[in-house]
VEXDO-483410 format. One line per field, with one value per residue (C-alpha): residue number from 0; residue in one letter; x, y, z. Coordinates in steps of 0.001 Angstrom, whole numbers, plus 500000, padded with zeros to 6 digits. Example, Ala and Ser with C-alpha at 12.3 -4.5 7.8 and 13.67 -1.06 7.14 Angstrom:
2
nr <- (0/1)
rest <- (A/S)
px <- (512300/513670)
py <- (495500/498940)
pz <- (507800/507140)
% end
This chain:
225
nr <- (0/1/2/3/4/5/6/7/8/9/10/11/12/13/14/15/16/17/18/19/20/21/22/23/24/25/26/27/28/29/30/31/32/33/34/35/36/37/38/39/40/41/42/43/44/45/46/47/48/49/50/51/52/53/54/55/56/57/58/59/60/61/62/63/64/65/66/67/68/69/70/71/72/73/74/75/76/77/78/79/80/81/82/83/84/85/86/87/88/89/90/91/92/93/94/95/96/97/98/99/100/101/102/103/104/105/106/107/108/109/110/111/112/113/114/115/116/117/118/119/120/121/122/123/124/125/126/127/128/129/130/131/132/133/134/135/136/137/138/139/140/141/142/143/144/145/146/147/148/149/150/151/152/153/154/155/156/157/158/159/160/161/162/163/164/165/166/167/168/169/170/171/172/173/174/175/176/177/178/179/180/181/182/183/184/185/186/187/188/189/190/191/192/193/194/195/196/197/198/199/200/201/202/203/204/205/206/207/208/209/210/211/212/213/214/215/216/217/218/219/220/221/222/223/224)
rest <- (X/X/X/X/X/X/X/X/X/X/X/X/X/X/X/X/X/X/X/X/X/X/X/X/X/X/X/X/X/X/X/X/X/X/X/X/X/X/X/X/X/X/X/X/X/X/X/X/X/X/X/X/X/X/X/X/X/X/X/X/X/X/X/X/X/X/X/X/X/X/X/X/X/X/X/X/X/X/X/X/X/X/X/X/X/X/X/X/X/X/X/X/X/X/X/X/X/X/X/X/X/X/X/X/X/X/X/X/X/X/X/X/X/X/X/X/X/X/X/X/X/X/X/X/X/X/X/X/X/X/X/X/X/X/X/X/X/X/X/X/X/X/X/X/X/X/X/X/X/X/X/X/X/X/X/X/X/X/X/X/X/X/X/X/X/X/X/X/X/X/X/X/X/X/X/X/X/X/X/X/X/X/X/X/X/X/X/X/X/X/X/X/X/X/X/X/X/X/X/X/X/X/X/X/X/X/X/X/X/X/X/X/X/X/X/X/X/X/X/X/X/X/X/X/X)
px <- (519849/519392/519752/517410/515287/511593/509900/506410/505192/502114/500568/498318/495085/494448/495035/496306/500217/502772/504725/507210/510999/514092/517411/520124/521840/518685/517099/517028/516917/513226/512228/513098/510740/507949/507692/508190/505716/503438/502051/499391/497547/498365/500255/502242/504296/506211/509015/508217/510464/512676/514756/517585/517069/517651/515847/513669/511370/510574/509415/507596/505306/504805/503632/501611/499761/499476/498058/495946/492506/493716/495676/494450/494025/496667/498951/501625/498683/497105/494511/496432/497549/501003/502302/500805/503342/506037/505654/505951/508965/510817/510386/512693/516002/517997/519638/517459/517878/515510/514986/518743/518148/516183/516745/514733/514026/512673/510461/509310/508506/506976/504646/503559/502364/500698/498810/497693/496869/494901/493055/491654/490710/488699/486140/485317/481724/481580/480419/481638/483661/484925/487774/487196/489405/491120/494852/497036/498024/495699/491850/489637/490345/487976/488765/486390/486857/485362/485717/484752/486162/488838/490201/490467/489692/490504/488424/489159/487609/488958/490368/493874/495702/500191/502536/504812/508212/507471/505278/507792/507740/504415/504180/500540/500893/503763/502762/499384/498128/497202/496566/495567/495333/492417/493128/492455/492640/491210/494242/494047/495470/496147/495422/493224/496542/497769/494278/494777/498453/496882/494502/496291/499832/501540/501297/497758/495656/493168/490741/490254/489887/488341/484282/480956/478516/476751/480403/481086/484740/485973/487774/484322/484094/487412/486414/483544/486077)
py <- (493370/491323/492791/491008/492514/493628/493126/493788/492439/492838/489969/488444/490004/493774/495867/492025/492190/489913/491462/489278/489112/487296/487168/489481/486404/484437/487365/486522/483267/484101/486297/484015/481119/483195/485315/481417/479657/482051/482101/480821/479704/483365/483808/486555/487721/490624/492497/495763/497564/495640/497057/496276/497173/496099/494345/493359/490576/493280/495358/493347/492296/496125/496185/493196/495276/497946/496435/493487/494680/493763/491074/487510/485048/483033/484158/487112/488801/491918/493804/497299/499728/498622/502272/502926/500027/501539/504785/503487/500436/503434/505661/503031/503936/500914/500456/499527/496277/496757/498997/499670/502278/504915/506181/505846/509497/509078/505532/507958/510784/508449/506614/509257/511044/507768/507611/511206/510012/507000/509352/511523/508517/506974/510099/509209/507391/503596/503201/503639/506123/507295/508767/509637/512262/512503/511342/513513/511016/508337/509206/508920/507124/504819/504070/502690/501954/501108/502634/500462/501643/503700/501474/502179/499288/499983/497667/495520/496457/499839/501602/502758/505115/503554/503468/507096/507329/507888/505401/502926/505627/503878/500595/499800/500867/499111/496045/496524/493368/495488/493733/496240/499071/497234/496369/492450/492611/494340/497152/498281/501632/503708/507071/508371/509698/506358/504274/508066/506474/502855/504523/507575/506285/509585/511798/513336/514976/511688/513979/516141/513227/510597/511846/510719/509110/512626/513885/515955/515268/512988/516367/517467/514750/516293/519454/518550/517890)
pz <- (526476/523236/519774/517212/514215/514464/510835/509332/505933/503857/502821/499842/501826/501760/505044/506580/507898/509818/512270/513747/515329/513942/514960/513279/511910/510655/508887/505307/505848/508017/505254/502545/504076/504267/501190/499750/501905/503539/507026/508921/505381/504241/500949/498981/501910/500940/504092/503667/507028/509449/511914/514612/518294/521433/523736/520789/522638/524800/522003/519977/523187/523526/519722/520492/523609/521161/518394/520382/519309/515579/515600/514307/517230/517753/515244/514068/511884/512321/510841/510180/507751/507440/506887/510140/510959/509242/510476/514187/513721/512147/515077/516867/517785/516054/512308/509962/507916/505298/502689/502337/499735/501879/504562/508142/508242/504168/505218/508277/506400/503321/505679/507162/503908/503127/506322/505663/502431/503412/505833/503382/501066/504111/502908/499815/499612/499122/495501/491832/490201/486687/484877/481529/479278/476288/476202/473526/470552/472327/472443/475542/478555/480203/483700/486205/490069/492864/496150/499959/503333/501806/499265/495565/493247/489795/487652/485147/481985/482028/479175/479355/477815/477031/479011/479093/479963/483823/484272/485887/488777/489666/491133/490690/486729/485855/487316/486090/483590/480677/477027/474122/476312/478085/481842/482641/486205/489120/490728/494638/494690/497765/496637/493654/492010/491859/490697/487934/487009/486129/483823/482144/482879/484008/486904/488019/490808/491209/492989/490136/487475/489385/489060/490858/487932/488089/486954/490801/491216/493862/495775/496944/499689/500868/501199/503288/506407)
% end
């Protein structure tokens, strides 16, 4: 059987992903093209999990037949939460090419939380949402978002508190556009902790600061299950 390298990527369009096969010697070269040029008029191609097995045409038709229902006629795209993705190409038995810092078990175990996570975010009610407290040696925070189908827009406009010294820990913060502590561009956040992070920029429980407009906190949907 044939050893190659089964890869999934996100992509410039939320909840869109490329899942595709390579061989073990082309690899970078495959994921240098596309995070360059982009796919199928799709840009901002990022590899997010790839991993060696065997018999890896064989596989990747079996994630097609899996995943047929979302994927993008004609094409390698598919509608999906990619750490749904991750949390299945990880499950392989193989050696995994990318990340080299973690470990399969760890991208396992982290995509699984995030799925959880994403699951109980899928019950918050489409609409807008506020965060709004007062930062030690800062003054009041103004954050605004914006939830639809599960997904936590953190609007532009909103008032942020600076950076601390963990806020590097969090992706969406430190690569948030942020110009006197007023945030320029829309965020997508996975989790309410992490749209908390853009706006108070240190660690938080997003269900308890994130508030309905009548000021009911977010976790109340989540107790409803």
């Amino acid at each position: 059987m044939d050893k190659g390298i089964i890869y999934v990527m996100s992509t410039a369009v939320p909840g869109l992903v490329k899942i595709g096969k390579t061989g073990i010697d082309n690899f970078e070269n495959r994921m240098n093209f596309l995070e360059r040029n982009g796919y199928f008029n799709v840009v901002a191609l990022e590899r997010k999990f790839a991993i060696e097995v065997e018999d890896y045409h064989a596989k990747e038709v079996l994630l097609d037949d899996i995943f047929k229902k979302s994927k993008v006629s004609n094409s390698e795209l598919y509608a999906l939460d990619i750490d749904l993705v991750v949390q299945l190409l990880s499950s392989f038995e193989g050696r995994q090419v990318y990340p080299k810092e973690k470990s399969k078990e760890k991208i396992f175990d982290d995509a699984t939380k995030e799925v959880e996570l994403k699951r109980d975010t899928s019950l918050i009610p489409d609409g807008e949402y506020v965060l709004r407290r007062k930062i030690r040696g800062f003054g009041e925070v103004d954050g605004r978002a914006y939830v639809e189908d599960g997904v936590i827009t953190v609007l532009k406009g909103s008032i942020c508190a600076p950076d601390t010294t963990v806020s590097h820990l969090n992706e969406a913060r430190s690569t948030a556009n942020i110009v006197g502590n007023v945030l320029q561009d829309d965020v997508i956040c996975t989790s309410p902790s992490t749209a908390g992070f853009v706006i108070i920029g240190n660690k938080n429980n997003g269900w308890v600061e994130w508030k309905t407009l009548d000021g009911q906190p977010i976790d109340i949907f989540r107790n409803k299950k």
